[in-house]
C-alpha positions in Angstrom: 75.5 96.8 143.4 76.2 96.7 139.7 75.7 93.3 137.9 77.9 92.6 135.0 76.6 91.3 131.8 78.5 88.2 131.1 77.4 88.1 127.7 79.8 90.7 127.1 82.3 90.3 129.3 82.9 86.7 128.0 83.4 88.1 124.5 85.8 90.3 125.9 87.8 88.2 127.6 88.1 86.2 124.5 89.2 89.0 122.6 91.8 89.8 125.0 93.1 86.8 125.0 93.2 86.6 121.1 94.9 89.7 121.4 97.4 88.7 124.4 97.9 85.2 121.9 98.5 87.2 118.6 100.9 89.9 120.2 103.6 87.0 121.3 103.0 85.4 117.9 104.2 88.8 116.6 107.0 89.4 119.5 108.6 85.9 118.0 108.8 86.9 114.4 111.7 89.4 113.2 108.6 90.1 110.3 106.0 92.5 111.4 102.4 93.2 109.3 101.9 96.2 107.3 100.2 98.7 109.2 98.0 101.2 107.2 98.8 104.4 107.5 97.4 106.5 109.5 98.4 110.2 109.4 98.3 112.0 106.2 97.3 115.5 104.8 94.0 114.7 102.3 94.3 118.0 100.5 98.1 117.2 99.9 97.4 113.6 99.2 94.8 114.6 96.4 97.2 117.1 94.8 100.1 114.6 95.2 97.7 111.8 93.2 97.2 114.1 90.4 101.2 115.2 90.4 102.5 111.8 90.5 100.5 110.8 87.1 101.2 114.3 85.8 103.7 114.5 82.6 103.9 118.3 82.4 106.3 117.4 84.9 108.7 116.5 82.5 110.2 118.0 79.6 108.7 116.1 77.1 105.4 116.3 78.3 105.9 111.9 78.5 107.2 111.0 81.6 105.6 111.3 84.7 106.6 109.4 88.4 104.2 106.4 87.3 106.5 105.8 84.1 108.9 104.5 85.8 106.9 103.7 89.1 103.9 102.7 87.7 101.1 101.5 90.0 99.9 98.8 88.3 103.3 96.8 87.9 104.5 97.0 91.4 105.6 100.3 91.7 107.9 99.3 89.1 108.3 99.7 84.9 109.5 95.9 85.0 112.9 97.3 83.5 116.0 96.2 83.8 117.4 100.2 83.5 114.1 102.9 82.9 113.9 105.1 80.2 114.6 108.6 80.1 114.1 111.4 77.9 114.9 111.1 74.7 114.9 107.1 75.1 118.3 107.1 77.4 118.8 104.3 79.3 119.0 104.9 82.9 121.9 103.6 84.6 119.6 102.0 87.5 116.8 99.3 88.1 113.8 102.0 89.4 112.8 100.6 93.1 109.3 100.0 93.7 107.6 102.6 95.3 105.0 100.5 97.2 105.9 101.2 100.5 108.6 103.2 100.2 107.7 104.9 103.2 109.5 102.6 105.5 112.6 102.5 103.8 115.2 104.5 106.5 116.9 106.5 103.1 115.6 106.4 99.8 117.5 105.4 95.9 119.8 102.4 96.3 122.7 105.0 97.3 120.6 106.3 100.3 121.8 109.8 98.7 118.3 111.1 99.9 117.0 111.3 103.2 113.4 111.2 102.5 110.4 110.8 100.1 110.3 114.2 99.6 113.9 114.8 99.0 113.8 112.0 96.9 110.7 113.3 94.7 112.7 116.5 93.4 115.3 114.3 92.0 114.1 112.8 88.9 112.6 116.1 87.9 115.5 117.9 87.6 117.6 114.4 86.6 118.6 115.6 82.6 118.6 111.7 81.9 115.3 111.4 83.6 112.6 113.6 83.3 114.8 116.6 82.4 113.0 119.7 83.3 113.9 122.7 86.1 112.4 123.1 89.2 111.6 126.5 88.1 109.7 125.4 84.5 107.6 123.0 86.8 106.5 126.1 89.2 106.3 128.0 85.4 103.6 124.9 84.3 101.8 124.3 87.3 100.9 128.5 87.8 99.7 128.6 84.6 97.1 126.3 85.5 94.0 127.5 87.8 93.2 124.7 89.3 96.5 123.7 90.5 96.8 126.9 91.9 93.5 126.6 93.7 94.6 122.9 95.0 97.9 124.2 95.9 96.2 126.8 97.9 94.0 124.5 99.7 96.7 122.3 100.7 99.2 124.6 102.1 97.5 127.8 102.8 99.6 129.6 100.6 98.8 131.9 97.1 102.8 130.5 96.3 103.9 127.4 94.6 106.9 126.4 95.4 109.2 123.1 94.3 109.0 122.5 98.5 104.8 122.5 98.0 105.5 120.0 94.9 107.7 117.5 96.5 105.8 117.5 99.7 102.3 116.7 98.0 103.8 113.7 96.2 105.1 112.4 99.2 102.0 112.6 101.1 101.0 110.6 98.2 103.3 107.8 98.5 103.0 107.8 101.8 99.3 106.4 101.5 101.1 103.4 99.1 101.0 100.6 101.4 100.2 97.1 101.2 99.0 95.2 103.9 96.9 91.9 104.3 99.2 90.0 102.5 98.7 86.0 103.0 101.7 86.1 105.3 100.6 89.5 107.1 97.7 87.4 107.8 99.5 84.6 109.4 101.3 86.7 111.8 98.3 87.9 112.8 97.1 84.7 113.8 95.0 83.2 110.5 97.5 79.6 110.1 95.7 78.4 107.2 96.7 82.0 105.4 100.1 80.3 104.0 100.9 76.5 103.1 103.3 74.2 104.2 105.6 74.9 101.9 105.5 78.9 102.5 105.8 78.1 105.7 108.8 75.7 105.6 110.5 78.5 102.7 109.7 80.8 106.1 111.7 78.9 107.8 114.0 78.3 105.8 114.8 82.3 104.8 114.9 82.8 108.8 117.9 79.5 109.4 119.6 80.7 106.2 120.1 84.2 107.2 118.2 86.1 104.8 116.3 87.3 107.8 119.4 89.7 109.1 118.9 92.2 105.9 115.3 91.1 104.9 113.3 92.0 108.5 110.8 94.5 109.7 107.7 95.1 108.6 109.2 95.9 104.9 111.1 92.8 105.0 113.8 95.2 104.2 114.7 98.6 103.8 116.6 99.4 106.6 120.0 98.6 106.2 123.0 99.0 103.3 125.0 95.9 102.7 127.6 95.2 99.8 126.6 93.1 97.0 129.1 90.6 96.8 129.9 89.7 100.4 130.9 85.9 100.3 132.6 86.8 96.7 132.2 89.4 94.0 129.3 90.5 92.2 129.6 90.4 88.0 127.8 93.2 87.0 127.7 96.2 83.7 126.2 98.5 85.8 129.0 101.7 86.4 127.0 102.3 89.7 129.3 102.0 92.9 126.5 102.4 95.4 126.7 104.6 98.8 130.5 105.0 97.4 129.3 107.4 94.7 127.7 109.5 97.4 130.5 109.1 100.5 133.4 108.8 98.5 134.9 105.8 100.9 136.5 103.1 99.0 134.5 100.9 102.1 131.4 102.3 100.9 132.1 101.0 97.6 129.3 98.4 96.0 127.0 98.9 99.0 123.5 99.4 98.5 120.0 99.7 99.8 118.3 96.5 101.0 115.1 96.4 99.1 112.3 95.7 100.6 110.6 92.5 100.0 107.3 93.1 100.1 105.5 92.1 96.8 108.6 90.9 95.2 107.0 88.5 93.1 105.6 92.4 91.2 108.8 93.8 91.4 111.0 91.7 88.6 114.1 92.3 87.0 116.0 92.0 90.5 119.0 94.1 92.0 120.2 97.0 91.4 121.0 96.5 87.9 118.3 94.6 86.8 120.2 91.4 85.9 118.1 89.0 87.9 115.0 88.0 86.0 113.8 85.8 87.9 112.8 85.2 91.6 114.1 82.1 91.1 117.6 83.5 90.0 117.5 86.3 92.4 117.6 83.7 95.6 120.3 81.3 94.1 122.4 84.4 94.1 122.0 86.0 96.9 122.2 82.6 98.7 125.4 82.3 97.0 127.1 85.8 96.8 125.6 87.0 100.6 125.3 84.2 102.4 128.1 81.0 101.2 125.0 78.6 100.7 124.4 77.0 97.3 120.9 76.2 98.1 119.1 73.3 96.7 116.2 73.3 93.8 113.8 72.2 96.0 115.2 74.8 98.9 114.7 77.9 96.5 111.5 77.1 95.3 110.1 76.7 99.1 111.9 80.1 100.0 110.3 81.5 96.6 106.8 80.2 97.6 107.6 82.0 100.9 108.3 85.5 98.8 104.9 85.3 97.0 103.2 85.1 99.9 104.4 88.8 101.1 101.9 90.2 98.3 99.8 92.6 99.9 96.4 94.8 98.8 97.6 97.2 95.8 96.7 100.6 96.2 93.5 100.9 94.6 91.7 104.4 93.6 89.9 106.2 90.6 92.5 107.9 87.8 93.1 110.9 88.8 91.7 113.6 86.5 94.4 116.2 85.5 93.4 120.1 85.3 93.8 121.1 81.9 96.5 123.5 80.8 95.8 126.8 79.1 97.3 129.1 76.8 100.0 130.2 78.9 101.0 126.7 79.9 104.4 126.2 78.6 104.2 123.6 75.8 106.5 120.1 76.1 109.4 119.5 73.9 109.7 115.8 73.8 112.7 116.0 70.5 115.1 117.8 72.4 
């Protein structure tokens, strides 16, 4: 007869239970934690790092995806609009990449269907970053160790604008932030928020910010007009997912952003006009929902919002492969 050791089993049947426990906590909450990723390419991830910082991307030879993405501002540039090349001003607030992964469509118009169809964009953009898909291919041949890295990652003695787009969204696919405080509490730590996150918790869920603002990117996953309870004032010219469908019904609908580390993310909306966190929830309260909440109701809701602030990516600056005398040279005055 085989004896079981108690020692461990008891253990384990704590752990279970912890387990058993933390699952409803999460099955009652219409938030779920951040879940690191888990499947990625390393070669493609690597070459996507060094791309993303890259500014022989551009035209100029000054704008690279961290310009207006940067890493250590929230995935942002902390703009109202970004600035393009030749110091235009973009007709957009840049979304923060940080976990851009789990958004369903990406740009607030949802005009492309993934990160990699997304990534090609700005390149090409003539406000943007202003170059060809072909000049990038041009740059990046010229240099041998791109070409060695490109052939390590897909197999290939080719570059191609496909190879490009698909190593720099490998990249942002690794651009996740979990353990935030509040990640923490649903998993079961109570003491990771206060009672006044918790109570702004509450109060997001009973006001309905929770029916746009859910999942495990608090957002994301969903278009909804801006302006639903009454119009929204803005400059901007941009007409939302009615620039890209053509519907009149489509007109003014956007992206819901995601929420997670919102307190990074600043100027608010889609054009920028929202300087605040502070500002951001009276309106939306107002405009989306009917509710003209309190002073004391916003600041518990924004106390709630800081806590979604996760672990910021976090690795060495990439090194970039130098260019040589048949790299195409920038032209950043015209």
């Amino acid at each position: 007869m085989v004896k079981m050791n108690t020692k461990t089993l008891i253990p384990s049947l704590a752990f279970v239970w912890v387990l058993a426990t933390t699952c409803i906590v999460l099955a009652k909450e219409p938030i779920e934690p951040i879940i690191p990723v888990k499947e990625i390419n390393l070669a493609q991830v690597e070459l996507g790092r060094k791309l993303y910082f890259d500014r022989r991307l551009s035209k100029s030879g000054f704008l690279s995806c961290n310009s207006c993405h940067n890493l250590s501002m929230g995935g942002t540039d902390n703009l109202k609009t970004s600035v393009g090349h030749n110091w235009q001003q973009g007709l957009i607030n840049a979304p923060t990449v940080l976990n851009s992964s789990m958004n369903f469509v990406q740009f607030w118009d949802g005009r492309a269907a993934n990160l990699k169809e997304q990534a090609g964009g700005p390149i090409a953009s003539q406000m943007e970053m202003a170059f060809t898909h072909t000049l990038v291919i041009d740059v990046l041949k010229s240099i041998p160790q791109y070409v060695t890295e490109f052939k390590l990652a897909f197999s290939t003695d080719s570059i191609k604008i496909d190879h490009v787009t698909q190593a720099i969204a490998e990249f942002e696919k690794t651009l996740v932030t979990p353990n935030s405080r509040f990640d923490q509490w649903l998993l079961g730590a109570i003491d990771a928020i206060t009672e006044e996150e918790l109570a702004g918790y509450q109060l997001f869920k009973q006001s309905g910010c929770i029916i746009c603002h859910n999942g495990a990117a608090v957002g994301g996953s969903t278009f909804q007009k801006m302006g639903v309870i009454e119009p929204y004032k803005t400059k901007s010219p941009s007409e939302g997912v009615g620039a890209v469908t053509g519907k009149e019904s489509d007109r003014f609908k956007f992206k819901v952003p995601t929420l997670r580390n919102v307190e990074l993310t600043y100027p608010y909306f889609h054009d920028g006009e929202a300087e605040t966190l502070t500002e951001a929830v009276g309106l939306m309260g107002r405009l989306q929902l009917g509710k003209e909440l309190t002073q004391d109701e916003n600041s518990r809701i924004v106390a709630f919002l800081k806590t979604l602030t996760g672990d910021q990516p976090s690795f060495p600056f990439p090194i970039l492969p130098p260019s040589t005398d048949k790299t195409p040279q920038p032209k950043p005055f015209e």
